[in-house]
C-alpha positions as CSV (number, residue, x, y, z in Angstrom):
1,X,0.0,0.0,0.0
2,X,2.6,2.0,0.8
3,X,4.3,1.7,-2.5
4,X,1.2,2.5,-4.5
5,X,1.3,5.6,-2.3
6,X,4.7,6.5,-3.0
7,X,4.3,5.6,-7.1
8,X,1.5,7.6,-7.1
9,X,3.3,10.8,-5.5
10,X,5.8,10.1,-7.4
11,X,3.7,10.3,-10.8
12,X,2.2,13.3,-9.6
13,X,5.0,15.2,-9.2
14,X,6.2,14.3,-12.6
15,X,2.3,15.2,-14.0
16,X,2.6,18.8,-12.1
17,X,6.3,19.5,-13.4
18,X,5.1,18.4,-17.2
19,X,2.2,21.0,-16.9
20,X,4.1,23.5,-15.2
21,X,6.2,23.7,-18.5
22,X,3.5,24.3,-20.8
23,X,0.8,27.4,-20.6
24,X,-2.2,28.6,-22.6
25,X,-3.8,31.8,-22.4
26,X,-7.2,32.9,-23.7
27,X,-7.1,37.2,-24.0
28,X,-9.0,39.9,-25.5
29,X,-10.2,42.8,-26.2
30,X,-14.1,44.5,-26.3
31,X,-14.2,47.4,-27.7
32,X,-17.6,49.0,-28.6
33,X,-18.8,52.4,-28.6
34,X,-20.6,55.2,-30.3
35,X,-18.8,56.9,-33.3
36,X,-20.2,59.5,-35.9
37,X,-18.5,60.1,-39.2
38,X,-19.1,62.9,-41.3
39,X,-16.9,62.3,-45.2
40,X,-18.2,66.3,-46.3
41,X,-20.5,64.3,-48.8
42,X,-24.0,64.5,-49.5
43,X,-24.8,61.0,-47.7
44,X,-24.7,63.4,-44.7
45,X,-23.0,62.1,-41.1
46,X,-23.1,58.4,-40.1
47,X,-23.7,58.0,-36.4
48,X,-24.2,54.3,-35.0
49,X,-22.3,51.8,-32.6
50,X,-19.1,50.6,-33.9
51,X,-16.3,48.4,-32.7
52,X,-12.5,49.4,-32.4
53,X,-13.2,53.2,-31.5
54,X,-10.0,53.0,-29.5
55,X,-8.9,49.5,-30.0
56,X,-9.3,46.4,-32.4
57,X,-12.1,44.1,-30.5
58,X,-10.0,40.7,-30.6
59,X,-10.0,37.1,-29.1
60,X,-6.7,35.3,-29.1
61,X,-4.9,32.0,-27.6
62,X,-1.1,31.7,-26.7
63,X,1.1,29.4,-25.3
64,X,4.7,29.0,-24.5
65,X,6.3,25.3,-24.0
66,X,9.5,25.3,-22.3
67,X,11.8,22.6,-24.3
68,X,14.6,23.3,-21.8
69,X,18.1,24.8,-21.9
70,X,16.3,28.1,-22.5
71,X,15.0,27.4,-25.3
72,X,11.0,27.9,-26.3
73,X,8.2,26.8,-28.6
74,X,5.4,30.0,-28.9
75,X,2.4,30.1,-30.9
76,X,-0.5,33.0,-30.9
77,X,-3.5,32.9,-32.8
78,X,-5.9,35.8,-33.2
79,X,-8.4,36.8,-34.7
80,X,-10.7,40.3,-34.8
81,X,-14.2,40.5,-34.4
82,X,-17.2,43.7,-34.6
83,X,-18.4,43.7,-31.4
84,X,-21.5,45.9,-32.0
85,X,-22.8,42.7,-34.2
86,X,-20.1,40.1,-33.4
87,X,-19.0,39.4,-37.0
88,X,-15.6,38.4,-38.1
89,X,-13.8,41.4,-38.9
90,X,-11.9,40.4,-42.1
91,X,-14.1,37.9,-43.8
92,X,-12.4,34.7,-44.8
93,X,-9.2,34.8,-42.5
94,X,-10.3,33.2,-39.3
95,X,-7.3,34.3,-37.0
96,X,-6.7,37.9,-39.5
97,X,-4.8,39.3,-36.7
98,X,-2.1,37.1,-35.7
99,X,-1.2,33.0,-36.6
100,X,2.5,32.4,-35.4
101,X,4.5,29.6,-34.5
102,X,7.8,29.9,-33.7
103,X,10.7,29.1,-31.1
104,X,12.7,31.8,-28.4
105,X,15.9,31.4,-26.5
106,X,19.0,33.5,-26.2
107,X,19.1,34.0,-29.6
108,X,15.9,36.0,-29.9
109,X,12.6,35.0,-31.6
110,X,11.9,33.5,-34.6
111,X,7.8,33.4,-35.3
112,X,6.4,32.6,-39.0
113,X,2.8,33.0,-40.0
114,X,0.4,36.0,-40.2
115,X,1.9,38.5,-38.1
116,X,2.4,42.3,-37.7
117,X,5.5,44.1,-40.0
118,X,8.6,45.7,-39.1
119,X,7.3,48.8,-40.1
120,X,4.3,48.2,-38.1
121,X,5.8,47.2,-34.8
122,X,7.9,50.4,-35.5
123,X,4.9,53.2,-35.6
124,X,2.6,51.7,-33.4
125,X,5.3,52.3,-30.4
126,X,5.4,56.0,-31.6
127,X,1.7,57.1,-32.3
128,X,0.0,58.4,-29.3
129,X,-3.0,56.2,-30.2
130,X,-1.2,53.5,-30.9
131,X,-1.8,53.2,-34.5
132,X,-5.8,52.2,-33.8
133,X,-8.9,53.5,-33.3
134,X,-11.4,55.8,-35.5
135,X,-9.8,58.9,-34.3
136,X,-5.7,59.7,-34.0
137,X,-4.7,56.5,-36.0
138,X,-1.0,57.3,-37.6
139,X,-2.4,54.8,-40.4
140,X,-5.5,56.8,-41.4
141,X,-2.8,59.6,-43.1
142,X,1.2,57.9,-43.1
143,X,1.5,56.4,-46.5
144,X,-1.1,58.1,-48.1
145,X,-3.1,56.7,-45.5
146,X,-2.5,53.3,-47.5
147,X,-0.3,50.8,-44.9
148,X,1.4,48.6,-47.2
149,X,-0.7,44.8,-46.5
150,X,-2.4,46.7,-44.0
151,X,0.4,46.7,-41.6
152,X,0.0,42.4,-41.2
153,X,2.0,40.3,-43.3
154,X,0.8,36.4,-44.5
155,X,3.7,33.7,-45.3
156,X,6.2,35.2,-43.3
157,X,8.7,34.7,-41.2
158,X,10.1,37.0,-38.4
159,X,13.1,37.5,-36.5
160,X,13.3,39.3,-33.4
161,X,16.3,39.5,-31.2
162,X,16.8,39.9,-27.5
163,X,17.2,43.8,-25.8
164,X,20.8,44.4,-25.8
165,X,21.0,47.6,-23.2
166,X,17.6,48.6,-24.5
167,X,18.9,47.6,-28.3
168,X,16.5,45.7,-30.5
169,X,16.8,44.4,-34.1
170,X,13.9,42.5,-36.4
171,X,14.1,41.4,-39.6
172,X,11.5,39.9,-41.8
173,X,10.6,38.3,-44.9
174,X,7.4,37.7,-47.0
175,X,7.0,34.6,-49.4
176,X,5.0,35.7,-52.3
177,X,3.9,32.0,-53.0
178,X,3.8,33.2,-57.2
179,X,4.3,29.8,-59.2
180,X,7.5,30.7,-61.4
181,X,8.5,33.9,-59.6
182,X,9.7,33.9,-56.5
183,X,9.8,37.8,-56.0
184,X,6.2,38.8,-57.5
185,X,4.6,39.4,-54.4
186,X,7.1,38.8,-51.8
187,X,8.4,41.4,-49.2
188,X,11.0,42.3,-46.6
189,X,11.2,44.6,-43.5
190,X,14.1,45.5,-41.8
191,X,14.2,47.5,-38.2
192,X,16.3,48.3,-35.0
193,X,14.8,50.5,-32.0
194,X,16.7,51.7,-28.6
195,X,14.1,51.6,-25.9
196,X,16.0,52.7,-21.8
197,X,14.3,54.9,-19.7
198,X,12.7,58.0,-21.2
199,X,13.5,57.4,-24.5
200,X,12.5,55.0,-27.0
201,X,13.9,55.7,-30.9
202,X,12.3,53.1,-33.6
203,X,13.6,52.8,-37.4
204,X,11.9,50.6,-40.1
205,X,12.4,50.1,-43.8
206,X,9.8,48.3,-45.6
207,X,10.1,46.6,-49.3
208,X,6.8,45.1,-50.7
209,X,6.8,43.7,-54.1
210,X,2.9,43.8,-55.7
211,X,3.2,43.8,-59.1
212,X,0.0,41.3,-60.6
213,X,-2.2,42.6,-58.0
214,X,-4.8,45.4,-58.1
215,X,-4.9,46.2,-54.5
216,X,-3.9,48.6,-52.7
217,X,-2.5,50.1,-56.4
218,X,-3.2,48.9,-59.9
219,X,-0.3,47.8,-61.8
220,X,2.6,48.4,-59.0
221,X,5.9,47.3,-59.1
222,X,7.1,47.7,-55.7
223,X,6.4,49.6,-53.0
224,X,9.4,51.6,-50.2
225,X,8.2,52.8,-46.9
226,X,10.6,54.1,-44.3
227,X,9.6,55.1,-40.8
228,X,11.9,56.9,-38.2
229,X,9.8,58.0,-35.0
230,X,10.8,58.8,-31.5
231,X,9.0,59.7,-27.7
232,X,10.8,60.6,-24.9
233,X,8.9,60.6,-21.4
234,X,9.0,63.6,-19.3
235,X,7.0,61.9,-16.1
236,X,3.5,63.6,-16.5
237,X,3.8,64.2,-20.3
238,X,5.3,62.4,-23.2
239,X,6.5,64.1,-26.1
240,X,5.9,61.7,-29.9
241,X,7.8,62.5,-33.0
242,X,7.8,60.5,-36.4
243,X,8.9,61.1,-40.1
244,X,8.2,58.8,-42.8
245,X,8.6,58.8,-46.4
246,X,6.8,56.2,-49.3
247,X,8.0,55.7,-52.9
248,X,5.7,53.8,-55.5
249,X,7.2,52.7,-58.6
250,X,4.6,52.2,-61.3
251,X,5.5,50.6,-64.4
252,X,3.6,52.2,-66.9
253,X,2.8,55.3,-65.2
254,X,4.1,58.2,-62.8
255,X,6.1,57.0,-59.8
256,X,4.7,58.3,-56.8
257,X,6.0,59.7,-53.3
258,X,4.7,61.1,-50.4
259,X,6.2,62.6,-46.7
260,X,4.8,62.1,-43.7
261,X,5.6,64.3,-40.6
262,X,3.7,63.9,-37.0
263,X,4.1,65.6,-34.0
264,X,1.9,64.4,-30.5
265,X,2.0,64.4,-26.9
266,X,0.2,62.4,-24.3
267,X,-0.7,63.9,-20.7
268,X,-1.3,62.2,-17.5
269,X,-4.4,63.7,-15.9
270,X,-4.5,62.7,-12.3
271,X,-4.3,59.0,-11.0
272,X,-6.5,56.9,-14.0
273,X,-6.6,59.5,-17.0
274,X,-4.4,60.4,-20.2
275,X,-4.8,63.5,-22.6
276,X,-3.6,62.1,-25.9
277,X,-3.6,64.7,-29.4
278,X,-1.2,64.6,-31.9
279,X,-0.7,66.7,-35.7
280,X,-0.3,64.6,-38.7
281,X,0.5,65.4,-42.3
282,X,0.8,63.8,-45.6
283,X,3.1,65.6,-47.8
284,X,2.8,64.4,-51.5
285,X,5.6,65.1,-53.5
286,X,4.7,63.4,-56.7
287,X,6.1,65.2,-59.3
288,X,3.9,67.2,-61.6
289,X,1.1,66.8,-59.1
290,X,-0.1,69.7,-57.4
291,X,-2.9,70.5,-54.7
292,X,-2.3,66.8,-52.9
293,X,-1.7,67.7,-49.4
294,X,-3.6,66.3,-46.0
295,X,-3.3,67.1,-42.5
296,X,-4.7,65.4,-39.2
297,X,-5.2,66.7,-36.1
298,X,-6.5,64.6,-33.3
299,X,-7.0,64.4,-29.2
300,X,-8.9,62.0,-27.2
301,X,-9.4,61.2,-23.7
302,X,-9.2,57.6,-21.7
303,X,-10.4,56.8,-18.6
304,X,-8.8,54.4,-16.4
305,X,-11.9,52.5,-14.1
306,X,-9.8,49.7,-13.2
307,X,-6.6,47.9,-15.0
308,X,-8.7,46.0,-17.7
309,X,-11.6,48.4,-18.0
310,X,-11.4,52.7,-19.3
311,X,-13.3,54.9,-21.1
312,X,-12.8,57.4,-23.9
313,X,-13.6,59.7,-26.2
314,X,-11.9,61.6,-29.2
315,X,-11.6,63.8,-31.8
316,X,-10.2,64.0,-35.5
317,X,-10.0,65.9,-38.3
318,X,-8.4,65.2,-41.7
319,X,-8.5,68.1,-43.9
320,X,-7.7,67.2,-47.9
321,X,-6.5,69.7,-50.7
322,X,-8.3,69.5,-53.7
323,X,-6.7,66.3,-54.9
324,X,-6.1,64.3,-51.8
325,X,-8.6,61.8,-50.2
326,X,-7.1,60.1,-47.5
327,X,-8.6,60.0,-44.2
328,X,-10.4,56.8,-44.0
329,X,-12.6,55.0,-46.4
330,X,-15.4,56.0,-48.9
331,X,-13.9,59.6,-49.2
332,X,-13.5,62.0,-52.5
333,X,-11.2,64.3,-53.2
334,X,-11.4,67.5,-51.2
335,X,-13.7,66.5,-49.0
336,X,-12.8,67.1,-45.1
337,X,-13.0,64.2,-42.6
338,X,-14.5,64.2,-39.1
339,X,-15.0,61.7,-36.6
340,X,-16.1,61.7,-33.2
341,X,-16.3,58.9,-30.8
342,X,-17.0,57.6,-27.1
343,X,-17.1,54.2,-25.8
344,X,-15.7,51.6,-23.1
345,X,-12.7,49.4,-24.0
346,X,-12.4,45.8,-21.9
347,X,-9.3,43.7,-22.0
348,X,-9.2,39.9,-20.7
């Protein structure tokens, strides 16, 4: 009896150290509130409830295995959802967001999969909103207000390394999966960022090869983005600066370019709230084109109830010369672009 006793500790121990080195974690995101949208047509303003005023509503599952010798096998999946209707936010792509597997050690990370860019992971650090939401989002105006893949890559495969004395380096690399042509479609990212203290400096260039596609330009070649942004953290206020420039080489018609230039802060406002605004512009620079300017200015306002739950509100408005129409989608040239939001933002 005694025995069984002991074999039976003794398989229990091994049962609670074999668990101990794996984990799985559910987390998300609900975001839903009330936004209103006015494109300066003659639909008039939009007003409704909308998911993602502030953040992307999301569900996701990760775990980490421990293999030993500090070495790691990862994998997230995620994938967006409307919370005002609960739809899946990109039809067809069940995990849109995020679909990694990958391994991590002292050599860094290396994840393949569906998974954010270089160029990505480099603005979203700098943009006082974070790069999301219907108000301040950096994306609605940087590159023309057209994120090359929408800032997430398919078929790729990631390299992060480990903080060197607040150092960091990535490098990536999309497979365009074109029969006969290994380049057509394919991409590359390359970044390094210095995050210690109060400052945090981030650098990304971005190649994407689209030529055969229609989306998000007819009859492109390739497309260059480069991003160089910095904040530095005074205590109760955080100063955000960011520069980036795009180049689109048609084939068969004008090349393309375009600056971008933003300028933001973010405020502490007592214990549980933050002042965010920022200034963005889109400088096009194509030659022969004239009257192709944007500019963006945003603030909001979140909330802190507890450390999953806040409020917010905000602000933008994106004001187009006569031939410019970024600021978000179903707009015409000219037109101005104003959106107003408030709503409650859950994480789990």
């Amino acid at each position: 009896m005694k025995k069984s006793l002991l074999a039976l500790a003794v398989l229990g121990a091994f049962a609670g150290a074999a668990s101990a080195q794996s984990s799985v974690t559910v987390y998300g995101i609900v975001d839903l509130g009330i936004n209103s949208t006015d494109n300066d047509s003659a639909n008039g303003r939009l007003t409704g409830l909308t998911s993602g005023g502030q953040s992307a509503s999301r569900i996701g599952f990760k775990g980490t295995e421990d293999l030993g010798n500090g070495l790691k096998a990862n994998f997230v999946l995620e994938g967006g959802f409307n919370a005002d209707d609960g739809s899946q936010a990109t039809t067809g792509l069940l995990f849109s967001r995020v679909s990694t597997v990958g391994l991590s050690g002292g050599f860094g990370a290396v994840n393949m999969g569906r998974q954010t860019s270089v160029l990505k992971d480099a603005h979203d650090q700098i943009d006082p909103f974070g790069a999301a939401g219907s108000t301040g989002n950096l994306e609605r105006i940087f590159y023309s207000g057209a994120t090359p893949n929408g800032g997430r890559v398919s078929n790729s495969i990631k390299y992060t390394s480990n903080s060197f004395s607040g150092f960091k380096a990535q490098a990536a690399y999309v497979f365009g999966e074109t029969r006969g042509d290994t380049s057509a479609n394919s991409g590359y990212g390359l970044g390094v960022g210095y995050a210690n203290g109060p400052l945090n400096v981030q650098f990304a260039y971005n190649n994407v090869d689209i030529s055969g596609t229609t989306a998000p330009f007819a009859n492109t070649s390739e497309q260059d983005n480069m991003f160089l942004g910095a904040t530095y953290d005074f205590g109760m206020f955080k100063l955000h600066g960011a520069f980036a420039d795009t180049e689109i080489d048609f084939p068969v018609a004008t090349d393309t370019e375009a600056r971008n230039y933003m300028l933001g802060a973010s405020v502490k406002v007592g214990a549980a709230g933050t002042l965010l605004a920022s200034y963005a512009v889109n400088d096009n620079k194509t030659a022969g084109v004239t009257n192709a300017d944007s500019k963006q200015f945003a603030i909001g306002y979140t909330h802190d109830l507890s450390k999953r739950t806040n409020l917010y509100t905000g602000y933008a408005k994106t004001s187009n010369d006569a031939n410019a129409l970024v600021g978000g989608s179903s707009v015409t040239a000219g037109n101005d672009v104003t959106v107003f939001n408030v709503g409650v933002r859950h994480k789990f």
